[in-house]
C-alpha positions in Angstrom: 7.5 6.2 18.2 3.6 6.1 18.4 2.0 3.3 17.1 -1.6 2.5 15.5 -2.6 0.6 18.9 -1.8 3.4 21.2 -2.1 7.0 19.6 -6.1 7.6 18.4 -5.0 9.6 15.0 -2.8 6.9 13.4 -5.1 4.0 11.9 -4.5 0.5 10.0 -5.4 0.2 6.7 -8.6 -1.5 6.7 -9.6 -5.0 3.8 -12.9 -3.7 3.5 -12.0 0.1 2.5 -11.2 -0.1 -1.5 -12.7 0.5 -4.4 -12.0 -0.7 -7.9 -12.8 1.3 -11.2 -12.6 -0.8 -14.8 -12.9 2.3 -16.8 -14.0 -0.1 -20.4 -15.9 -2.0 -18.2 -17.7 1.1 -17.0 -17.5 3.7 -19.8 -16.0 6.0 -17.4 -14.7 6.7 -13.9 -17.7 5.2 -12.1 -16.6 2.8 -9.0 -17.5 -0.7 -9.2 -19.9 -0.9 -6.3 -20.3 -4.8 -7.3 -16.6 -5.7 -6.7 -16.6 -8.2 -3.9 -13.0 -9.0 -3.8 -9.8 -7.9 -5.5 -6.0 -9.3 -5.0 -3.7 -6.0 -4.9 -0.7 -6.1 -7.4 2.4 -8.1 -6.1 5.8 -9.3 -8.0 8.4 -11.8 -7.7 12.3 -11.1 -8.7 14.1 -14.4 -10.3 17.4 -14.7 -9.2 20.9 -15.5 -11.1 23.3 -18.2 -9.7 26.8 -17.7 -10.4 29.3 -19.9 -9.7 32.7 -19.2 -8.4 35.4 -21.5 -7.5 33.5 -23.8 -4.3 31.3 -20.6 -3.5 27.7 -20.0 -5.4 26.6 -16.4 -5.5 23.2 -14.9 -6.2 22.2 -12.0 -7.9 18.3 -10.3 -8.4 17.4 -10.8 -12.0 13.6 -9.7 -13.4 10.7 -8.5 -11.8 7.4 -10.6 -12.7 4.2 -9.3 -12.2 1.7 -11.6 -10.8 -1.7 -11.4 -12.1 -4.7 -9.9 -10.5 -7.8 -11.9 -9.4 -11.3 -10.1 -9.0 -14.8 -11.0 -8.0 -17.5 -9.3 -8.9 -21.0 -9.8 -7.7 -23.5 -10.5 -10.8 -26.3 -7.7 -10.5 -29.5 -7.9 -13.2 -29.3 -3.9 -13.5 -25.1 -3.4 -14.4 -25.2 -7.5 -15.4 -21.3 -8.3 -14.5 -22.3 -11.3 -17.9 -22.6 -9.2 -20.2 -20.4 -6.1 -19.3 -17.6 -8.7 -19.5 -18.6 -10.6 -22.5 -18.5 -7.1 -24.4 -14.6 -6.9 -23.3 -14.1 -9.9 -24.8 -15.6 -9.2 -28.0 -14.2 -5.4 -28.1 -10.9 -6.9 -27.3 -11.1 -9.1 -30.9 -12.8 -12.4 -30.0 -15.2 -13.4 -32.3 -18.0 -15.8 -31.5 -17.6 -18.7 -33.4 -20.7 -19.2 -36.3 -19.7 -22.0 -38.8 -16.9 -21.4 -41.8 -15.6 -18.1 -41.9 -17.4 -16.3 -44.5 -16.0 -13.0 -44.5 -12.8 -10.6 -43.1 -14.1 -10.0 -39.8 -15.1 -13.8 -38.8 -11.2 -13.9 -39.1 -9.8 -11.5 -37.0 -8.2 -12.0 -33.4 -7.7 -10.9 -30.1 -4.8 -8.6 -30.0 -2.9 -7.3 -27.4 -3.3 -3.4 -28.4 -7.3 -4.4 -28.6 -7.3 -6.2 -25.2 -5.6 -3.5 -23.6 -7.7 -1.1 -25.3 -11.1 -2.4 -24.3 -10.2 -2.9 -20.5 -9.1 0.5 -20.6 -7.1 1.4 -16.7 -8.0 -1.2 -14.0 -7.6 1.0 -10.9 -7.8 0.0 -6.7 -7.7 2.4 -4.3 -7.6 1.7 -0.5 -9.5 4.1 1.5 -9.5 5.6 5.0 -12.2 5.1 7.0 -13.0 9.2 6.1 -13.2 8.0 2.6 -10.2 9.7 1.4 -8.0 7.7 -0.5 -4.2 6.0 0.9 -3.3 3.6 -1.9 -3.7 3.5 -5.3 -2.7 0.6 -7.3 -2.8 1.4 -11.1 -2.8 -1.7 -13.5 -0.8 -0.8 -16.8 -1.5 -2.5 -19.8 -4.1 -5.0 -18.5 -6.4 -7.5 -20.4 -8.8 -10.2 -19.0 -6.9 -13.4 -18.8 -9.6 -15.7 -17.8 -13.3 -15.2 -16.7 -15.9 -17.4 -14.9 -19.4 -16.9 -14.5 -20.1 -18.4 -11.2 -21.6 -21.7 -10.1 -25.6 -22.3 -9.7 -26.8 -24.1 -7.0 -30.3 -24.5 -5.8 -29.5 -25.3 -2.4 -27.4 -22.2 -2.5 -29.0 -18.5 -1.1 -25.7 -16.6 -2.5 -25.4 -14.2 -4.8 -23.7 -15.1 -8.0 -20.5 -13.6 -8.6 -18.1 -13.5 -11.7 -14.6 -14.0 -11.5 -12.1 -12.0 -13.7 -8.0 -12.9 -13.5 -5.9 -9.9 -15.5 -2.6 -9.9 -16.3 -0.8 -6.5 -16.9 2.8 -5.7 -17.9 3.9 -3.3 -14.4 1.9 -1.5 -11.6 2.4 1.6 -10.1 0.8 2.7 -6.7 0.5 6.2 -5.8 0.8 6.3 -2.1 0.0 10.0 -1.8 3.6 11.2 -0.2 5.6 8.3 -2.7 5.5 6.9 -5.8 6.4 3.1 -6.9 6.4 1.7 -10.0 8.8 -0.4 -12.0 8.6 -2.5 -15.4 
C-alpha cells in the first residue's frame, strides 16, 4: 500500500491550503483573501446509559455540532469592522438610540434573518495545484459572537477580527464522497 512518505504523486493535505467564502459577507462568491484562520466543522454524539440488571449499557444518542471559530485579518480597503457590523444589523439587531419611538426600533434578531444575512459559509481545502479536496459547507449559520481585536502600541501586528458561528449540520463534499448528517 503506497503511502504519502514514499510514492511522489500521493500528498498530505496541507493547513495552509484553504479558502473560506461568506457569501453575505462578500455579496457573492469572492474568496476571503483576509481569513487568517478557520476551525473546520467537527461534532460530538451524546450517549444513552441503560441499565440492566448489574451490567450498564451504552447507546449513541444526538449528533451536536460544534461551532466554528474564524479570524479574519482587518484590511482598510474590505474593512472586516464594518462588513461584519452590517451582518449584524441585516440579521435584525438594531442599535440602541434612546426609547423606542417607532416599529422598527422594536424589532429583533431572528433566526431566518441571521441565516439570511450570513448567507453559505463555505471552506475548502486545496491541493497544492489549487484544485479543491475538501469542502466543508456550513448550513444554516449565523454569527454567534464577534471581536474586534485588541490595540496595542507596542504591538507591529495586524489587527484581526474574530467571528464564532454556529450552524444547525455540515456537509463536506469530498469529491469521490459525500457526508452530511443533521
Amino acid at each position: 500500500m503506497a503511502n504519502f512518505w514514499s510514492t511522489p504523486d500521493v500528498e498530505p493535505k496541507r493547513n495552509f491550503r484553504f479558502q473560506v467564502q461568506i457569501t453575505g459577507l462578500t455579496g457573492g462568491n469572492d474568496v476571503l483573501w483576509w481569513a487568517k484562520t478557520v476551525t473546520t466543522p467537527s461534532y460530538d454524539v451524546t450517549e444513552v446509559e441503560h441499565n440492566f440488571l448489574d451490567n450498564k449499557f451504552y447507546y449513541p444518542g444526538r449528533v451536536s455540532w460544534n461551532e466554528v471559530s474564524m479570524t479574519l485579518v482587518d484590511p482598510i480597503s474590505i474593512d472586516a469592522v464594518a462588513q461584519t457590523n452590517k451582518l449584524s444589523i441585516d440579521s435584525g439587531y438594531v442599535i440602541p438610540s434612546g426609547v423606542p419611538t417607532n416599529n422598527a426600533q422594536k424589532a429583533t434578531i431572528s433566526k431566518a434573518k441571521a441565516v439570511g444575512a450570513v448567507g453559505d459559509v463555505i471552506i475548502t481545502i486545496l491541493k497544492s495545484d489549487g484544485q479543491p479536496v475538501e469542502t466543508w459547507t456550513l448550513k444554516n449559520p449565523f454569527i454567534k459572537s464577534a471581536k474586534y481585536g485588541d490595540l496595542d502600541y507596542s504591538s507591529d501586528d495586524l489587527r484581526t477580527v474574530e467571528m464564532t458561528f454556529r450552524y444547525d449540520w455540515a456537509e463536506c463534499d469530498n469529491k469521490d464522497t459525500q457526508f452530511s448528517t443533521t
